[in-house]
N, C-alpha and C positions, 0 to 999 in steps of 0.2 A: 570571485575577486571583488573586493570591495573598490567605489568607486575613486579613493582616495589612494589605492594602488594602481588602478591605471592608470591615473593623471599621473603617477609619481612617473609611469614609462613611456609617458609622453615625451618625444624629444623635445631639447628647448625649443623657445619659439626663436626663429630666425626673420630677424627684420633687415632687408637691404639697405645696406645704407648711401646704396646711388640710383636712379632711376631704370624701371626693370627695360629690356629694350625682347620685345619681343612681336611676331607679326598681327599677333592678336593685337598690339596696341594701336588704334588709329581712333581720327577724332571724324566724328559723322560732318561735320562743313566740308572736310576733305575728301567725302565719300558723294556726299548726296548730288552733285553733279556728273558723277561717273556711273557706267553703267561694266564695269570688268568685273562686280560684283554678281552677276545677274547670266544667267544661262536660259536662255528658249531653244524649246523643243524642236527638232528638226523634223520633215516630214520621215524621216526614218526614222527614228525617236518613236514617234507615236503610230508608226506600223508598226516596230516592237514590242507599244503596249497592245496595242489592238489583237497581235497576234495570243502575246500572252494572257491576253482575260479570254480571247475564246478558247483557249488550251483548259486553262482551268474550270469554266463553264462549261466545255463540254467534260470534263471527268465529272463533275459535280461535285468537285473540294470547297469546303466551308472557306470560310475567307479567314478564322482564324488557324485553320493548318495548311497555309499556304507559306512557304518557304523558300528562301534565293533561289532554290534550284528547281524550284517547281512555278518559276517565275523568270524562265531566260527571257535575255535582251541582248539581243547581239552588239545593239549599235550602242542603246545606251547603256547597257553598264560599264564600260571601259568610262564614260564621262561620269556616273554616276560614283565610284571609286574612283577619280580623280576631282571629284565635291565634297566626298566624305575628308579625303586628307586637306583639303582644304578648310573644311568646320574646324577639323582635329586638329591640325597643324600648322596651317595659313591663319588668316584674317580671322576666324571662327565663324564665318555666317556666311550663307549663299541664299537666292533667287532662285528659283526654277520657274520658268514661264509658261505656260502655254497647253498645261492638260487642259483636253477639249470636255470639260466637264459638263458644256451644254448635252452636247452630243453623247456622250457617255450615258448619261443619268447618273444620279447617286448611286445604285448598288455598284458600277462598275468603275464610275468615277474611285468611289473608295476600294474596289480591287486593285487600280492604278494607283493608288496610295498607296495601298497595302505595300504590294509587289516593289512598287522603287523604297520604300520604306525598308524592305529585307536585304536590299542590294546594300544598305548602310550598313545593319546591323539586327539587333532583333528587340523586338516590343518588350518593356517592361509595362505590371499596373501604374494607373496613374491613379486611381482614389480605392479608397477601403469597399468600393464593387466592384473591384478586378477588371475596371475596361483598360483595354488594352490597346480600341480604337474610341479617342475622346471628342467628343463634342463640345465645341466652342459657342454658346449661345444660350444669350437673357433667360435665364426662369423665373428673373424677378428677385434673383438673391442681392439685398443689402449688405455691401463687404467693408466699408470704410472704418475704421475703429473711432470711437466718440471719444471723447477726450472734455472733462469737466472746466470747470476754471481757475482750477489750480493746474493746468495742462496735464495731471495724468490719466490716463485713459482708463476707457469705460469698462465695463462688463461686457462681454459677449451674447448674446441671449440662444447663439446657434454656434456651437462648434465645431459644426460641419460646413458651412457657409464656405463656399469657394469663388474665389473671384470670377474664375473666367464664365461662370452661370448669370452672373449680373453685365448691367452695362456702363457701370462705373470706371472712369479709372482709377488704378490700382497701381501703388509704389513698382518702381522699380525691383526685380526679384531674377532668381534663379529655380528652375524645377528639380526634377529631383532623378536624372539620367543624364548620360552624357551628351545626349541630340536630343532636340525637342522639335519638333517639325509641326507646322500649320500647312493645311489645306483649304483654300477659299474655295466654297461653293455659294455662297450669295453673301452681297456686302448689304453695309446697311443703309439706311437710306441718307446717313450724311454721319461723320465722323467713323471710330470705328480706327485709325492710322494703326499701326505696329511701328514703336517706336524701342529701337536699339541701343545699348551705348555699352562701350568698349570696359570691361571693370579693370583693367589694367591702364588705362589712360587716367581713369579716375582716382586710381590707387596712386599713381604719379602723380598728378596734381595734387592730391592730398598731401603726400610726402614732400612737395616743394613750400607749400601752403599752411600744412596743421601738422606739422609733424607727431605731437599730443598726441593727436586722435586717430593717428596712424597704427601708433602703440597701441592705441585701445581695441581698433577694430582685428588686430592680431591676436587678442584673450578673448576667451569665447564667451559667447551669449548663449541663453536660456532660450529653446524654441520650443513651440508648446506641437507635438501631432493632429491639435482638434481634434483629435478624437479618432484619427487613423494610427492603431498601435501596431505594431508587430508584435509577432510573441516574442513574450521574456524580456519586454520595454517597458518601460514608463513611460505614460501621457507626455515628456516631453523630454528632451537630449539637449547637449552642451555643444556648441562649435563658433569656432571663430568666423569672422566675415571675410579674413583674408590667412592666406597659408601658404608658404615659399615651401614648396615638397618638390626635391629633387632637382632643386631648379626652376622650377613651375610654379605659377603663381593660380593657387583655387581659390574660387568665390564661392562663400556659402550665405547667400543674402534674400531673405523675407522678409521685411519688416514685420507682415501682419501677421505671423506668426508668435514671431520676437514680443510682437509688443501682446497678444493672446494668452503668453507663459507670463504674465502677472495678474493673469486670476488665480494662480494659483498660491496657496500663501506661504506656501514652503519653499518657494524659488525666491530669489534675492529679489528686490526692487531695482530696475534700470537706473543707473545711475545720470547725473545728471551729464557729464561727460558720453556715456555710452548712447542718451537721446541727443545729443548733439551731431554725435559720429555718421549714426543712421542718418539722422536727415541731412546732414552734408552731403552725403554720399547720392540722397534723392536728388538733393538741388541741383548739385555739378551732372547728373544723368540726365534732368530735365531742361538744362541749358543746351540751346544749338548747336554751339560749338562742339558737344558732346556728343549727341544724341542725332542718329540718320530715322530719317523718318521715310515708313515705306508703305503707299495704299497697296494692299492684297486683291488682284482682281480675281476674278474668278477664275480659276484654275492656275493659278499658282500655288510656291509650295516655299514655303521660307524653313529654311533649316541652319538652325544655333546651335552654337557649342554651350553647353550650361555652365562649365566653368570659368570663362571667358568673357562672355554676353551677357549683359543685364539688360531685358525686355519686360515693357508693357505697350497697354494700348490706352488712344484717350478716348474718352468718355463716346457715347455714339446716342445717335436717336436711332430707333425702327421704324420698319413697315408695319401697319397693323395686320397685315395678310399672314397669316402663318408659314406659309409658301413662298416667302419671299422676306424672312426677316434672315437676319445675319445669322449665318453658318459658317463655321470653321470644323476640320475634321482634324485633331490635334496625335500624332505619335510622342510616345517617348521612347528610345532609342540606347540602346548599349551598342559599343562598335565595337568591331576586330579591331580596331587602331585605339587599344587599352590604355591609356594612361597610367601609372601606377597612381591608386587613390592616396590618399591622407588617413591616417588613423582615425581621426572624426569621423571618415564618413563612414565608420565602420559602425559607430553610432548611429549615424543619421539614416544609414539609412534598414538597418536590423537585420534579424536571420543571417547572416553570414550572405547578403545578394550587395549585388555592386550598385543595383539602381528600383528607382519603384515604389510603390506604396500597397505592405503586402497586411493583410489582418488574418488572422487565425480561421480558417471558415469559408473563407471564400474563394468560390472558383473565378479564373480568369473569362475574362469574357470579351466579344468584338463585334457589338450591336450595332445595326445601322443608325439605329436610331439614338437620339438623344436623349 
C-alpha cells in the first residue's frame, strides 16, 4: 500500500477544543514537595527479593529467561501491580526506594531489577544490539545537534550516537515502550538530577497560550531511526507529537531525532512554525513550574509512563574511577495494562511489535555490562 493510501486511512486529526482533565496532568511545584509519589521498600519487600534471587541462583537461570512467575513476591507484588496502574492510569510516574544495591552487588542488584521489572510487564530492545537490560552511562558520546548561523542545523557525523552514553543534557523526549524504568547503581559525582514533566499539562498550556502551534504539533513530523531500521522501514517514519486516540492523549516527542530527519534531502524541511512548536514545548518542560526534579540514589527505581511523561536529565560531571562513575541500569517495558496504541505507532515502532528498537539480525540480549 502506498504511503499516500494510508495516510488517506488515517482518521482525522482530533483536536480538543477545552483543556484535556486527566490524572496524568499535574505540574512538578505541586509535586516536588510531596512524597505520595515515592514507595520504600519494606523489610518484607526485600526478603521477597532476597528470597527470589536465591531461587533463581540456585536453579542457575540466565537473567534473561527469568519471568513473573519464576520471580514470586508475596509481599511485593500486590504493591508492585498497584504502581504499575498507577504509571498506566494515575499520575504516570512512580519512585521506588530502597533496593539494597550495596549489599546485593550488580549481578543481583540487576536480578532484582530484572524480577520487579517482570512484575510490570515484559522487556522490549532498546537499541539496534538487542539489549534488553540498558545501561545508563558516559562513553563519551557528543548528542547535542549543532546548529549554523542561519539556525538550521548541522549534519550529524554519527547516526548512532545516543544520549543516554553521553553526559550531556538532552531535550525533553519520550522512548520507545510503554514503562521505561531507571535503576541507580552509582550517582555521579555532582549533577546528573532526572527531571520529569507532565506532556499533558504542557499540551494544556499550549492550548490556552499558542493555540497555532497546537495545530501544528497534531500533524506529524519526520523522525529520522539513526540508523535503527526494522525490517521493511525506511531510515525514518512520520508522527505527530500529540494524538487524542480514544480519548487519550499520546506523546510522541524526540526532538533530536526530529531535527537528525533533515539530512536527509527527501524529507521536507522543518518549517519555521514546526521549530517554534518543538522548542516551546522544551521551554514550558524546562520551567519549574512544570518540571519535578528528582536525585536517583542508589538503589532506587524510577518508572514512567512514555506516553504521558516527558524526561531528561541535566548535564553531570564524573568520577574519574571507573568503579564509581554514574550508572543507571535502564528497562523498557510493555504491560498487561495495554492501552490501545495510535496508528503512528504502528509506524514508529515496525514489524507489527507494540514497543522496542528491533533490526533484522539481531538477537536480544541482557548484558551486565555496559
Amino acid at each position: 500500500m502506498s504511503e499516500a493510501a494510508v495516510l488517506a486511512e488515517r482518521p482525522k486529526v482530533e483536536i480538543p477544543g477545552t483543556p484535556l482533565r486527566d490524572p496524568a496532568c499535574w505540574l512538578g511545584r505541586d509535586l516536588q514537595h510531596k512524597d505520595d509519589w515515592q514507595y520504600r521498600l519494606t523489610p518484607a519487600d526485600i526478603a521477597d527479593l532476597d528470597a527470589a534471587i536465591e531461587s533463581v541462583t540456585a536453579e542457575g537461570r540466565a537473567l534473561i529467561d527469568v519471568e513473573k512467575g519464576d520471580f514470586p513476591l508475596p509481599h511485593l507484588g500486590s504493591t508492585l501491580a498497584k504502581l504499575r496502574r498507577e504509571v498506566m492510569e494515575g499520575r504516570g510516574f512512580t519512585l521506588i526506594r530502597g533496593v539494597p544495591v550495596q549489599r546485593l552487588g550488580r549481578d543481583k542488584a540487576a536480578l532484582a531489577y530484572w524480577g520487579m521489572g517482570r512484575h510490570l510487564g515484559y522487556p522490549v530492545s532498546q537499541n539496534a544490539k538487542g539489549q534488553l537490560l540498558g545501561h545508563v552511562v558516559d562513553l563519551g558520546e557528543v548528542t547535542a545537534p549543532k546548529a549554523d548561523s542561519t539556525g538550521q542545523v548541522g549534519n550529524f557525523t554519527n547516526t548512532n550516537v545516543r544520549g543516554y552514553n553521553s553526559r550531556e543534557r538532552f531535550y525533553f523526549h519520550i522512548d520507545h515502550a510503554d514503562i521505561v524504568g531507571l535503576l541507580c547503581l552509582h550517582q555521579a559525582r555532582s549533577g546528573g538530577e532526572s527531571l520529569i514533566a507532565s506532556s499533558i499539562a504542557i499540551h494544556n498550556e499550549i492550548q490556552k497560550t499558542r493555540p497555532d502551534l497546537l495545530r501544528v504539533l497534531y500533524e506529524p513530523f519526520w523522525v529520522s531511526r539513526k540508523g535503527e531500521i526494522p525490517a521493511g522501514s525506511r531510515p525514518y517514519f512520520k508522527v505527530p507529537v500529540f494524538t487524542l486516540h480514544q480519548g487519550r492523549l499520546f506523546t510522541c516527542l524526540n526532538p533530536g531525532p526530529i531535527r537528525h530527519a533533515q539530512n536527509f534531502p527527501e524529507v521536507p524541511r522543518l518549517t519555521d512554525a514546526q521549530v517554534e512548536a518543538l522548542d516551546l514545548i522544551d521551554s514550558l518542560a524546562s520551567e519549574p513550574r512544570f518540571y519535578l526534579s528528582m536525585v536517583l540514589d542508589p538503589g532506587d527505581i524510577q518508572f514512567i509512563n512514555n506516553y504521558t511523561t516527558l524526561h531528561t536529565r541535566t548535564a553531570y560531571q564524573d568520577f574519574p574511577e571507573l568503579d564509581r562513575r554514574r550508572h543507571l541500569m535502564r528497562l523498557w517495558l510493555v504491560t498487561p495494562d495495554l492501552p490501545p496504541l495510535t496508528e503512528w505507532h504502528h509506524d514508529w515502532y515496525g514489524a507489527g511489535r507494540r514497543g522496542g528498537i528491533y533490526v533484522p539480525g539481531v538477537r536480544e540480549v541482557a548484558s551486565l555490562e555496559p
